[in-house]
C-alpha positions, 0 to 999 in steps of 0.5 A: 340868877342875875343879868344885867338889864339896867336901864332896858326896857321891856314890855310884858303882856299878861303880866299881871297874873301867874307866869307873866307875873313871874317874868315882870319880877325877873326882869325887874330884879335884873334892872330894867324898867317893866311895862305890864300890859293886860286886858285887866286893867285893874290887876296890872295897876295893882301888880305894877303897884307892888313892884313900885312898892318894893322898890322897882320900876314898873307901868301897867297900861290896858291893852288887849293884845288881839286888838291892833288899835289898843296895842298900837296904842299901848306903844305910842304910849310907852314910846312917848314915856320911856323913849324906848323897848329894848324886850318884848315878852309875848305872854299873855294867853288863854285855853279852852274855857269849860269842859274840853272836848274832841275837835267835831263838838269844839265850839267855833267861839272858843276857836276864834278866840283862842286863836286870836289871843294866843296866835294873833296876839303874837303877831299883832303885838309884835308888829306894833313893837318891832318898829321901835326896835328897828329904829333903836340899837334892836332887842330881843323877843321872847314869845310863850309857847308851850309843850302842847304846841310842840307835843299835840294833846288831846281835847286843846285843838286850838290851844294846840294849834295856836301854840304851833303857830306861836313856835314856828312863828317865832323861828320865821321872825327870828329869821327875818331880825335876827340879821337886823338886831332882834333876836326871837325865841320862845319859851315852851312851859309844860305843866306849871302851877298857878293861880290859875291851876291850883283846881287842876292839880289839888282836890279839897284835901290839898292832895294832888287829884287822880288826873294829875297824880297820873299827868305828874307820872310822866314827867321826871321830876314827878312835880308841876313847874313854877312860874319862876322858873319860867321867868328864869328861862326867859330872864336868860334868853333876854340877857346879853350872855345869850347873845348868839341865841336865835329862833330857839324854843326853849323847853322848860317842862321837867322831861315830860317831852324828853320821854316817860318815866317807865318801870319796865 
């Protein structure tokens, strides 16, 4: 798929590993200038150092999205170097750590900390960014959601919640900008095979596990997403042919949500 983003300027968070990553490839093979943004420093060097490398134009700065001074940080800092952010991606994200569990034994520390990455890293990073768009000729906004934000799951409660928030809060923001110049959508993955997922889909044999042969059933097209095909749903709704696209979530899970493959 190929847009054209030269000479825009985007601004990535978690984009140094799995779906983030996928995005910061889309967006530079397309033209613009990425900004990764990550809490782990030395993973976003090294991602901006392969994209420098093959040619693109790529920075990675530290930055944790769930701190309101960091990531006002990071925007002065790309201001000061690049002059501008035409595309904020809000990617970065985690899930529940350990083993998961129904709701009454959900640890408060997991909550917390879910809910302040995945849902309030959204707003404070948007909050920093959107200034900046004002002030220029606007931008687009593309928020990572996920089906478990539209579809509840079992044993996520937060992740869940979170991902809800993310999909509503990206219709009241597209609301708000859209009148100013920014349009707000969202991406909602389904299952996606990463780096961080191999474990979840793949025993020691390399065949799938019996939990995911039985999650994989349910989807359509009876496989795990990639990460680039995440990227390519994002890359469209950031491309000028989506110019009257505004406060949607884009569903990219293979039909899981459209319904289960049945026999009778």
């Amino acid at each position: 798929m190929k847009v054209n983003l030269n000479e825009q300027v985007a601004l990535v968070t978690g984009g140094a590993h799995g779906i983030g990553n996928a995005i910061v490839h889309a967006l530079v093979d397309n033209g613009a200038h990425v900004v990764i943004v990550d809490i782990d420093a030395e993973a976003g060097e090294e991602a901006a150092r392969k994209v420098v490398d093959a040619g693109g134009t790529c920075l990675s700065l530290a930055g944790d999205v769930s701190d309101v001074k960091q990531m006002e940080n990071v925007v002065e800092q790309v201001m000061g170097q690049l002059g501008r952010i035409n595309i904020l991606i809000n990617n970065a994200g985690i899930n529940t750590r350990g083993d998961r569990v129904p709701i009454h034994e959900y640890s408060l520390e997991d909550w917390q900390s879910i809910m302040q990455v995945d849902l309030t890293g959204v707003f404070i990073t948007s909050r920093a960014v959107i200034p900046t768009m004002l002030k220029g000729s606007g931008g687009r906004i593309v928020n990572i959601s996920s089906i478990a934000g539209l579809v509840p799951l079992r044993l996520q409660s937060a992740y869940v919640a979170a991902k809800a928030g993310v999909a509503n809060l990206t219709k009241s923001m597209a609301i708000e900008l859209g009148g100013q110049g920014i349009l707000v959508n969202a991406v909602a993955p389904g299952s996606t095979l990463t780096r961080g997922t191999e474990a979840l889909f793949y025993g020691p044999d390399g065949a799938y596990t019996e939990n995911a042969a039985s999650l994989l059933s349910h989807i359509p097209l009876g496989r795990p997403g990639k990460p680039e095909e995440i990227a390519h749903a994002v890359l469209f709704l950031v491309s000028p042919e989506a110019s009257y696209i505004n406060g949607t979530i884009l569903v990219v899970d293979g039909g899981w949500t459209a319904g289960y493959v049945r026999d009778w």
